[in-house]
C-alpha positions as CSV (number, residue, x, y, z in Angstrom):
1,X,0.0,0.0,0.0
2,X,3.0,2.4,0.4
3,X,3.2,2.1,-3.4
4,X,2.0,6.0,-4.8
5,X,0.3,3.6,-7.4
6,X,-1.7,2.1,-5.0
7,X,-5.2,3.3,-5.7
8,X,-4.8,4.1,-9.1
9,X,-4.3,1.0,-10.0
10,X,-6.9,-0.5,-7.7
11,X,-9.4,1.3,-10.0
12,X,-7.5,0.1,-13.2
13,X,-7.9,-3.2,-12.0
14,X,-11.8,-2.7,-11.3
15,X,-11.9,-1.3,-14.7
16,X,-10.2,-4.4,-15.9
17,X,-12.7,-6.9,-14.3
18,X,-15.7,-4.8,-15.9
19,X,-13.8,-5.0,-19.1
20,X,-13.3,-8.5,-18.9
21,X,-16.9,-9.8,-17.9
22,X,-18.6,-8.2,-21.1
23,X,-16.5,-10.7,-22.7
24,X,-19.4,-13.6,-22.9
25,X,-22.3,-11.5,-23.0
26,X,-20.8,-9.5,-26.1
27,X,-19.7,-13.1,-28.2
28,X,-23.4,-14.2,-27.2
29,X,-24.9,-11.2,-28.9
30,X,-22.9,-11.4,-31.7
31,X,-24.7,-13.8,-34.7
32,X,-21.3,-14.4,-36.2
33,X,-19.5,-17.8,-36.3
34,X,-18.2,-18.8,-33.1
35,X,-14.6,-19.5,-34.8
36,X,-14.9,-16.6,-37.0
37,X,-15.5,-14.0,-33.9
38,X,-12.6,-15.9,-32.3
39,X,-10.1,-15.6,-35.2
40,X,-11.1,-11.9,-35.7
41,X,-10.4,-11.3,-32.4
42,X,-7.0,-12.3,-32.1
43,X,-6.3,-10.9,-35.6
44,X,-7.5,-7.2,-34.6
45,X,-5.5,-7.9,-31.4
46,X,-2.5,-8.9,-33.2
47,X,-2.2,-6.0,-36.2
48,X,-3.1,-3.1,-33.0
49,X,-0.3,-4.6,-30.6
50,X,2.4,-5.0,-33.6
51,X,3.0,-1.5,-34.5
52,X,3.3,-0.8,-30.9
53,X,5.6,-3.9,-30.3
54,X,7.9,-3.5,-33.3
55,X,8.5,0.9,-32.8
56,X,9.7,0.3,-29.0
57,X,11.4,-3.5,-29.7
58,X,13.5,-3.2,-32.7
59,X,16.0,-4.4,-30.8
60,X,14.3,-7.2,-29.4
61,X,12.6,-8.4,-32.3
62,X,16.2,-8.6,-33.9
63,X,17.5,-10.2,-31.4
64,X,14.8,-13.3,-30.9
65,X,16.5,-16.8,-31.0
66,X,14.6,-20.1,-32.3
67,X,13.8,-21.1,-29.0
68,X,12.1,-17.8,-28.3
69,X,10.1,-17.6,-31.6
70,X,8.7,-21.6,-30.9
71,X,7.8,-21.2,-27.2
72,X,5.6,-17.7,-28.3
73,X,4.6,-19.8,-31.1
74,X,3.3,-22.6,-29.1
75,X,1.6,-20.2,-26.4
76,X,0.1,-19.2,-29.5
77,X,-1.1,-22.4,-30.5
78,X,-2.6,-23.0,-27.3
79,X,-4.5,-19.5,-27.3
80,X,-5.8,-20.6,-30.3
81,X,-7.2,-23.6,-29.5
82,X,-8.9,-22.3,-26.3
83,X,-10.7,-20.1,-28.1
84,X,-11.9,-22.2,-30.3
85,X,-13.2,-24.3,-28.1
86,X,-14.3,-21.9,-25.2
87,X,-16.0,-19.6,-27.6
88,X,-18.4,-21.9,-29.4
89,X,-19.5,-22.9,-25.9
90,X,-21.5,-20.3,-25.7
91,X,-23.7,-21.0,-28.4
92,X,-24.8,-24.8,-26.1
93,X,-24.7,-23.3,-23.0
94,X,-25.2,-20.1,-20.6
95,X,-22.7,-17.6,-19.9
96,X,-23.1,-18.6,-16.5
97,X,-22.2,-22.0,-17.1
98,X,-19.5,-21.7,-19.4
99,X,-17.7,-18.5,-17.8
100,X,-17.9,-20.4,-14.5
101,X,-16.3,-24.0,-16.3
102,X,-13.8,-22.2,-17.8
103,X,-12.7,-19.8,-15.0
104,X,-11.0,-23.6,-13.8
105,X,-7.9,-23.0,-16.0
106,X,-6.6,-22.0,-12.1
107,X,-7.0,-25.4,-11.4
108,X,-5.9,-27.2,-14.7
109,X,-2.9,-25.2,-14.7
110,X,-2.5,-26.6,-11.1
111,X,-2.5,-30.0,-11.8
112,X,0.0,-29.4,-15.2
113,X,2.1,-28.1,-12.6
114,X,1.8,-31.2,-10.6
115,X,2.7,-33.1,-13.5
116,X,5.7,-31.1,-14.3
117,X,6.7,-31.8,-10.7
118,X,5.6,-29.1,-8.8
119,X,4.2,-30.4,-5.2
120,X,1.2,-29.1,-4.2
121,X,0.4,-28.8,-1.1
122,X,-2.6,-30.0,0.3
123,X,-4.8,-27.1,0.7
124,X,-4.6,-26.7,-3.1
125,X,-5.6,-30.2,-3.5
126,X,-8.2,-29.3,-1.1
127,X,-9.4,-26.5,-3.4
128,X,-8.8,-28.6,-6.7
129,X,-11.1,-31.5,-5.6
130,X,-13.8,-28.5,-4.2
131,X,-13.7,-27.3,-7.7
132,X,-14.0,-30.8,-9.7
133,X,-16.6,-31.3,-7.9
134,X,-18.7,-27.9,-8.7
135,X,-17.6,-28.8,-11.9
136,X,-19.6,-32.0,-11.9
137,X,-22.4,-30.4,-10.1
138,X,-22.8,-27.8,-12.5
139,X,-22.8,-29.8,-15.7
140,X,-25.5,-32.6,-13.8
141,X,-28.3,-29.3,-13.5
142,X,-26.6,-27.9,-16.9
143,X,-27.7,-31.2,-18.8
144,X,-30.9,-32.0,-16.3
145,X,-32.4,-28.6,-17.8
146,X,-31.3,-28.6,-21.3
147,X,-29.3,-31.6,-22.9
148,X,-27.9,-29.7,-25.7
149,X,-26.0,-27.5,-22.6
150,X,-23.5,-30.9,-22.3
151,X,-22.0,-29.8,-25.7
152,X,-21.3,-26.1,-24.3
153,X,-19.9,-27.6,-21.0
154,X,-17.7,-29.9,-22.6
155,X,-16.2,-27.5,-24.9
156,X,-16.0,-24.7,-22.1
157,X,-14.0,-27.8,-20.1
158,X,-11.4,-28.3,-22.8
159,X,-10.9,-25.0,-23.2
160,X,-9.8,-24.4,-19.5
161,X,-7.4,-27.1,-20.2
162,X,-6.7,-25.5,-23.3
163,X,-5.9,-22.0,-21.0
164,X,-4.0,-23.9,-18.7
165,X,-1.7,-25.3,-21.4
166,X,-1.7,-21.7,-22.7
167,X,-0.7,-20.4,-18.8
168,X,2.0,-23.2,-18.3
169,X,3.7,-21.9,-21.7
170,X,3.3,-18.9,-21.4
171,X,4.7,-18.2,-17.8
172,X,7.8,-19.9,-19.0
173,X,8.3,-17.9,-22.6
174,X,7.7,-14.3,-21.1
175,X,10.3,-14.5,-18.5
176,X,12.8,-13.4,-21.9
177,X,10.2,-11.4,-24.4
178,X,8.6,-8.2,-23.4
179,X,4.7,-8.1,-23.1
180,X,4.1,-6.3,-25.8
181,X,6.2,-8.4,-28.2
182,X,5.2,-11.2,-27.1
183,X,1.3,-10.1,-27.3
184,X,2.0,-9.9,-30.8
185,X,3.2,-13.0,-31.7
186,X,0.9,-15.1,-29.2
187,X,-2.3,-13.4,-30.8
188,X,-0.7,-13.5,-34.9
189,X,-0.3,-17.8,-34.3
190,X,-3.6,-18.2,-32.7
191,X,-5.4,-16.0,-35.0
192,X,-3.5,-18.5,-38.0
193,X,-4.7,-21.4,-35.8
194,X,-8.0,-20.4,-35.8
195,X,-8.5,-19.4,-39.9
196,X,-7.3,-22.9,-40.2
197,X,-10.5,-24.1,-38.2
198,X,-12.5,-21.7,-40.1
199,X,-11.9,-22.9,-43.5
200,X,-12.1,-26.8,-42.2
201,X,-15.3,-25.5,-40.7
202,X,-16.3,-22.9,-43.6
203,X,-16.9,-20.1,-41.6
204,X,-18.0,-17.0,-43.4
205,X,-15.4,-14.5,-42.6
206,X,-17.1,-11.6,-43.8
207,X,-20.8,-10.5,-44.9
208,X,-22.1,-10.0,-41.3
209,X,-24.3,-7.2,-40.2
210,X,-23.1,-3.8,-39.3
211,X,-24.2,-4.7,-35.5
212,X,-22.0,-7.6,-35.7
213,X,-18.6,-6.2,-36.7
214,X,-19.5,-3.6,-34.1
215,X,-19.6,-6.5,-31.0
216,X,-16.5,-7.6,-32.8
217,X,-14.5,-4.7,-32.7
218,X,-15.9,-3.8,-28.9
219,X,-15.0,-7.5,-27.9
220,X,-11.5,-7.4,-29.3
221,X,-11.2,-3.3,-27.7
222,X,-12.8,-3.9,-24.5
223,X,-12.4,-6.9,-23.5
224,X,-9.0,-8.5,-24.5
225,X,-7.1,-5.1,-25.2
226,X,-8.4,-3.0,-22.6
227,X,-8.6,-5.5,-19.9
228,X,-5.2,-7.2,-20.8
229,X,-3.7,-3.9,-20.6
230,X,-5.2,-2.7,-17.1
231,X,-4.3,-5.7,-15.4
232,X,-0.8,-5.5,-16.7
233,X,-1.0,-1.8,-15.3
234,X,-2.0,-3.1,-12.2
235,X,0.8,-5.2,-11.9
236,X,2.9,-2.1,-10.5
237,X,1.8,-2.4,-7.3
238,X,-1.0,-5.2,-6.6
239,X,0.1,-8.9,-6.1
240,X,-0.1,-11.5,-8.8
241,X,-2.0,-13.6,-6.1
242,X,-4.6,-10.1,-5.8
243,X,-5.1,-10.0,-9.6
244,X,-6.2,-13.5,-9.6
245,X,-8.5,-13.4,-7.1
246,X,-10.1,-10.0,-9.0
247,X,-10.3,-11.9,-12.4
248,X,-12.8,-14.2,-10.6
249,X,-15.2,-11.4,-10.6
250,X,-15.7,-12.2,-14.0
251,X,-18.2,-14.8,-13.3
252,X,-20.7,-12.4,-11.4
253,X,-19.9,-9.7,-13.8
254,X,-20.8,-11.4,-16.9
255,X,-23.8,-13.1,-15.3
256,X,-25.1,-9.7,-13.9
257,X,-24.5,-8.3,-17.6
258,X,-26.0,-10.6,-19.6
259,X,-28.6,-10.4,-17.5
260,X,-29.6,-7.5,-18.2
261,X,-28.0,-7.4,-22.5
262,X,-28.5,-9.3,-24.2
263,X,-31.3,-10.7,-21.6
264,X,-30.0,-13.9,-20.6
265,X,-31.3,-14.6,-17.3
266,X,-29.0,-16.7,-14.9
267,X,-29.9,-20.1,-14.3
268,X,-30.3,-20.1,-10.9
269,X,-30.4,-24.1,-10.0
270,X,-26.2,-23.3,-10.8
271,X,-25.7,-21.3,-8.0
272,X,-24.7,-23.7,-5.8
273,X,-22.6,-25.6,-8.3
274,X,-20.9,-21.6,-9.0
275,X,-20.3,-21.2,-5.4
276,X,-18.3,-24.5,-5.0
277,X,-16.2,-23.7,-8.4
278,X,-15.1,-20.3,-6.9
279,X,-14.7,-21.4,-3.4
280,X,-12.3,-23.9,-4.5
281,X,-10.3,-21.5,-7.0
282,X,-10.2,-19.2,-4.2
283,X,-8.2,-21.9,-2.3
284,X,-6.4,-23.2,-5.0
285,X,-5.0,-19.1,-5.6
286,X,-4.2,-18.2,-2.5
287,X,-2.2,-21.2,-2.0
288,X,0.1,-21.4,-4.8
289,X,0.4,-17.7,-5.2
290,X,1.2,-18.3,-8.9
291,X,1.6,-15.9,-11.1
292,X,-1.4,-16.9,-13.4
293,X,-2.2,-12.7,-13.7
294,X,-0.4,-11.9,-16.5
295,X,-1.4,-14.8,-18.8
296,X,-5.3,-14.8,-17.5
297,X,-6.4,-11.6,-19.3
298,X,-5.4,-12.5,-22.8
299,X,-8.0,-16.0,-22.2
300,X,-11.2,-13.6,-21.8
C-alpha cells in the first residue's frame, strides 16, 4: 500500500474486471460464427499490438532466437485452441455455465504443474477437488435442464485445459520477451490457428451485419485489449495472487450483464454448483500464489 500507485491501480484493475466480464455477453450477442469471432479477435489484437511492439522493440525483435520464436509460437497455438473451443460454448450453454467451467484454468494449470513436478500442497488439493466437484455439479443441473447444454460444457471444459496449457507456456516464454512483443506474436499464431478451423469449418469471414462487426471490434477493444492492458498496469503495485482473485469477478460480472444485455437470465439451479467452483479457485489461488495474472487476461 505504500506504493504512490496504489489506488490508481486499484481502479484500473476494477476497470479491468468490468472489461473482462462483457467478454461472454458481447460473443453471445454477436450472430457471427463462433470461430470466426474468435479468429477476428485475435487478428484485430495482433495488427493493433504490432505496430506498438515492433516501434519500441527493434532491438528485441532482432535479437529473438529459435527457442524464443517456438515457445511464443506454441503459447500461440494453445491460445488458439482455447478459443476455439471456449467460444463456441457459448452457443450450447449459458454464460453462467460456461464462464464459470472455464474460469478452472486455475485449477488445470494446477495439476500441469503437478505433473511437471511441482508439489502441491494439500490445501490446493483441497481446493482442486472442491472445484471438480462444482464442476460435476454444474454440468448434472446444466444437462438435467437442457441436454444440448452438455455440448457447451464440454467445450467450455477443454478450453480451460486449453488455457491452462496456454498459462503453463506462457509463464515460461515471457520471462525473456517483453509483453508487448510477445502479445504480438501469441495473438498472430492463434489467429492463424483459428482461420485454419474456419476454412475446415467454412466459416464466413465476412458478410455480417453492421451490428456484428460492431460487438466484434468492442469485444477485441474492450475486453481482450483494454482489460489485458489494465491488469498489466496493475501489476505495478498489486500482487499477482490479488489479480487472480479479481479476475474471478468475471463470473458475477458477466452473469449480472448478460442479465440485463442481451437478456439472458442466470440459471439459478447453478448457484450452488458456482459457489463450490469459486470457493475452490479461491483456495487453489491463495495457496500457490502463482503468477497466473499476466497470462489470464489474454484467455477472456
Amino acid at each position: 500500500m505504500n506504493s504512490p500507485y496504489y489506488r490508481t491501480d486499484l481502479v484500473a484493475l476494477a476497470v479491468a474486471v468490468i472489461a473482462v466480464s462483457t467478454s461472454g455477453p458481447v460473443i453471445a450477442a454477436c450472430a457471427a460464427p463462433a470461430l470466426a469471432i474468435a479468429f477476428w479477435r485475435c487478428f484485430i489484437g495482433a495488427a493493433v499490438t504490432a505496430p506498438v511492439a515492433w516501434l519500441k522493440n527493434v532491438e528485441v525483435w532482432r535479437g529473438l532466437t529459435k527457442r524464443d520464436w517456438l515457445g511464443a509460437g506454441l503459447a500461440g497455438l494453445f491460445l488458439g485452441l482455447h478459443f476455439a473451443a471456449w467460444i463456441p460454448s457459448l452457443r450450447y450453454t449459458s454464460i453462467a455455465a460456461s464462464t464459470a467451467i472455464v474460469a478452472t484454468q486455475v485449477v488445470w494449470a494446477a495439476l500441469i504443474a503437478h505433473i511437471l513436478g511441482t508439489k502441491a500442497p494439500k490445501r490446493e488439493w483441497f481446493g482442486i477437488i472442491i472445484s471438480l466437484i462444482g464442476v460435476i455439479l454444474l454440468t448434472g443441473i446444466d444437462v438435467s435442464l437442457n441436454r444440448a447444454a452438455l455440448i457447451g460444457d464440454l467445450l467450455a471444459l477443454l478450453g480451460a485445459m486449453l488455457a491452462a496449457a496456454y498459462m503453463t507456456v506462457g509463464q515460461r516464454v515471457r520471462k525473456n520477451i517483453p509483453t508487448s512483443v510477445y502479445t504480438t506474436i501469441v495473438y498472430a499464431a492463434a489467429a492463424l490457428v483459428l482461420f485454419v478451423f474456419v476454412l475446415i469449418s467454412d466459416s464466413a469471414l465476412t458478410g455480417y451485419a453492421l451490428r456484428d462487426w460492431l460487438l466484434i471490434l468492442a469485444l477485441t477493444a474492450i475486453a481482450q485489449l483494454l482489460g489485458h492492458t489494465l491488469m498489466n498496469l496493475a501489476l505495478r503495485s498489486l500482487s499477482a495472487t490479488t489479480i487472480s482473485l479479481a479476475i474471478l469477478l468475471e463470473l458475477p460480472g458477466a452473469v449480472l450483464i448478460a442479465w440485463f444485455w442481451p437478456g439472458q437470465q442466470p440459471p439459478w439451479q447453478l448457484l450452488p454448483a458456482v459457489f463450490l467452483i469459486m470457493s475452490g479457485l479461491v483456495i487453489v489461488i491463495r495457496s500457490t500464489r502463482a503468477n497466473y495474472a499476466k497470462t489470464d487476461s489474454e484467455l477472456l
